[in-house]
VORO-776762 format. One line per field, with one value per residue (C-alpha): x, y, z; residue number from 0. Coordinates in steps of 0.5 Angstrom, whole numbers. Layout:
N
px c(X:...);
py c(Y:...);
pz c(Z:...);
num c(NUM:...);
***
This chain:
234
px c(25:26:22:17:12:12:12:20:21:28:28:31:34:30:33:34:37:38:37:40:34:30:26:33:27:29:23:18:16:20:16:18:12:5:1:-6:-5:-9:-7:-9:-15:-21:-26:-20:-17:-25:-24:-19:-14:-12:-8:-2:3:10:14:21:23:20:19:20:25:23:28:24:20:17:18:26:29:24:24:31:34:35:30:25:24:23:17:12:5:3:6:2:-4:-4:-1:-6:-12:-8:-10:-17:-18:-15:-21:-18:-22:-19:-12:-7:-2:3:8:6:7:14:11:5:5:6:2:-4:-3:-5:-11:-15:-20:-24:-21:-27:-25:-24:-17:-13:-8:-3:2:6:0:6:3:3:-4:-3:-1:-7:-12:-8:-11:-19:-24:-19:-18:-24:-20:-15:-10:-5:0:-1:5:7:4:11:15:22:20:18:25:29:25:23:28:20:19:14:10:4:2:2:-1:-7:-7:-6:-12:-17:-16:-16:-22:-26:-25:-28:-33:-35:-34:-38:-38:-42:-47:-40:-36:-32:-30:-32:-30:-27:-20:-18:-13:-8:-3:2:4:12:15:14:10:3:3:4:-1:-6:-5:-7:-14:-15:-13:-18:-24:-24:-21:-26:-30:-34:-32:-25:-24:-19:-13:-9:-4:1:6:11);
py c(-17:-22:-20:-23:-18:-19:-25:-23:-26:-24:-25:-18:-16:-9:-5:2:3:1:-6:-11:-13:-12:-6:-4:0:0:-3:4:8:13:18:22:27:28:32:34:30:32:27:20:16:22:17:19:25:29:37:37:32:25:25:22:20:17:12:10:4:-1:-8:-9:-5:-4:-1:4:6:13:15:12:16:15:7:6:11:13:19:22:22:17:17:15:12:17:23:19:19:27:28:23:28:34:32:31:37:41:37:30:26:20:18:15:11:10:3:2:-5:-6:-1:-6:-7:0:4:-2:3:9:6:4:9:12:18:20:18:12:9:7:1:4:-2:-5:-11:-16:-18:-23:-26:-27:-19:-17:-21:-16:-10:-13:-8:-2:-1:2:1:-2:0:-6:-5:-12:-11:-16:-24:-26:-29:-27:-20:-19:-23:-18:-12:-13:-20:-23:-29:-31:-24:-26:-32:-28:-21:-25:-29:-23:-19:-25:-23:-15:-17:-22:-16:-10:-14:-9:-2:4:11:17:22:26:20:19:12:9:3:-3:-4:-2:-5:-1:-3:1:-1:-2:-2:-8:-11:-10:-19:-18:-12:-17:-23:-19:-16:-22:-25:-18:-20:-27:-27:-21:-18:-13:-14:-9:-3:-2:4:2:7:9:14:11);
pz c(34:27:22:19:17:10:4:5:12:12:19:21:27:28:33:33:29:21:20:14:12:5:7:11:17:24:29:30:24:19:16:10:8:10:5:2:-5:-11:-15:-13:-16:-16:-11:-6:-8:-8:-8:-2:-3:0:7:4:9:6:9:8:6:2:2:-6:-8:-15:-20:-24:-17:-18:-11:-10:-6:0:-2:-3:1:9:8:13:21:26:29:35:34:38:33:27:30:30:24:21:25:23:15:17:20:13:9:8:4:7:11:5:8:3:2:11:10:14:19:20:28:30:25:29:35:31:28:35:35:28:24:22:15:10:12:5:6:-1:-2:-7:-7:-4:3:8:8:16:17:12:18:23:19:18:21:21:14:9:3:0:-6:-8:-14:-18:-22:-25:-28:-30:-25:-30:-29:-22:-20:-26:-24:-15:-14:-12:-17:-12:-13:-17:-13:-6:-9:-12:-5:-1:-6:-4:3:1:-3:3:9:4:0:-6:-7:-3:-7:-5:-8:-8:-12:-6:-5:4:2:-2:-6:-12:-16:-19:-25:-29:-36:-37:-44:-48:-44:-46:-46:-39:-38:-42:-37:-31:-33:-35:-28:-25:-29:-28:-20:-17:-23:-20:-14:-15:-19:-23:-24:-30:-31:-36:-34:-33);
num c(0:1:2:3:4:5:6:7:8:9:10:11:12:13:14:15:16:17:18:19:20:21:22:23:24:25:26:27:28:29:30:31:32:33:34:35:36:37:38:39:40:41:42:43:44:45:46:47:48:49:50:51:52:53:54:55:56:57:58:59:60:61:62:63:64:65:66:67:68:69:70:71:72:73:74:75:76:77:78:79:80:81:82:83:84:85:86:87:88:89:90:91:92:93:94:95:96:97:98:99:100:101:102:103:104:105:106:107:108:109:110:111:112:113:114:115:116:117:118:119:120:121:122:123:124:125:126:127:128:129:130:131:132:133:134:135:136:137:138:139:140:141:142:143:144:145:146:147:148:149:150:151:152:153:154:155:156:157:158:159:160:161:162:163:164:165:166:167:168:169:170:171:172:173:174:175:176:177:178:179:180:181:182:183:184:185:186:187:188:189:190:191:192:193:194:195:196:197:198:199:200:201:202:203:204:205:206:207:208:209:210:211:212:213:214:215:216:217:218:219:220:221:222:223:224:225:226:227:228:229:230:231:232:233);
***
């Protein structure tokens, strides 16, 4: 198939093996861990953990990834849809508060097949926020909430740090559709999140400007509608 699964539409041949394309993944799934994560936001970790399950490869490639040996490099197992489905059912039945599907993005049509029937938990879409609005519509009803990165305002640093000039304009586009398919966060008597999105953003040194920008875009664009997670542990 020629991808274009994501903004990037780089028209990759992905076969079976290693593709050119940006993500570099062939056609199926590479999985590179799957565990029980204390450390998510706390509407999703709970007591027991989020069922986390780390795909390889990334659609973005930024240059301070917190996980880059999974993203940037040839890391983790070839799977099928069906193996998926048992390792997200796996998590379940160890207490998963929900299934955390990391960076799924170039994974999209094959991560579908595993999600065709109720998992008896929210299903959290964790992504870099850099999505076509046309696959986002392929994932409406299956996914309970949605965790997009919204990194950066300034086109200059999502070109130097993610070669993604065009990263605000299609994540607040894909955010609106994120926003459209969940409505307004869902927390339980336990505090654990059912459904809606929440928008994480990590400060970068020195650019506290562009930080500003972005809560204000929040504030303005979606409101109460969204929760937020700013993070600075870079």
């Amino acid at each position: 198939m020629r991808c274009e699964i994501c903004p990037r539409r780089c028209g990759a041949e992905r076969t079976g093996e290693l593709s050119g394309g940006v993500c570099r993944m062939p056609a199926g799934l590479v999985v590179a861990r799957a565990m029980l994560h204390l450390w998510e936001e706390p509407v999703l970790s709970g007591k027991n953990g989020a069922g986390c399950i780390f795909f390889s490869g990334c659609n973005l490639g930024c240059v301070f990834c917190q996980n880059g040996r999974i993203s940037h490099e040839n890391f983790g197992k070839v799977i099928t849809p069906a193996h998926l489905r048992e390792i997200m059912e796996g998590l379940v039945s160890q207490g998963a508060h929900c299934i955390d599907l990391v960076t799924p993005t170039h994974f999209t049509p094959w991560v579908l097949e595993a999600l065709r029937k109720p998992l008896g938990v929210p299903v959290v879409w964790n992504s870099g926020g850099y999505e076509r609005v046309e696959t986002l519509r392929m994932l409406d009803g299956l996914i309970d909430i949605y965790l997009p990165d919204f990194k950066y305002y300034s086109s200059y640093y999502s070109e130097r740090y993610s070669r993604a000039p065009d990263y605000f304009d299609v994540t607040v586009d894909a955010i609106d559709e994120m926003v459209r398919q969940t409505a307004e966060p869902v927390i339980d008597a336990d505090g654990l999140m059912h459904s809606g999105t929440i928008i994480r953003h990590l400060m970068l040194p020195n650019l506290g400007s562009d930080t500003a920008h972005i809560l204000r875009t929040i504030a303005k664009r979606w409101g109460t509608e969204v929760f937020v997670s700013l993070m600075r542990q870079f």
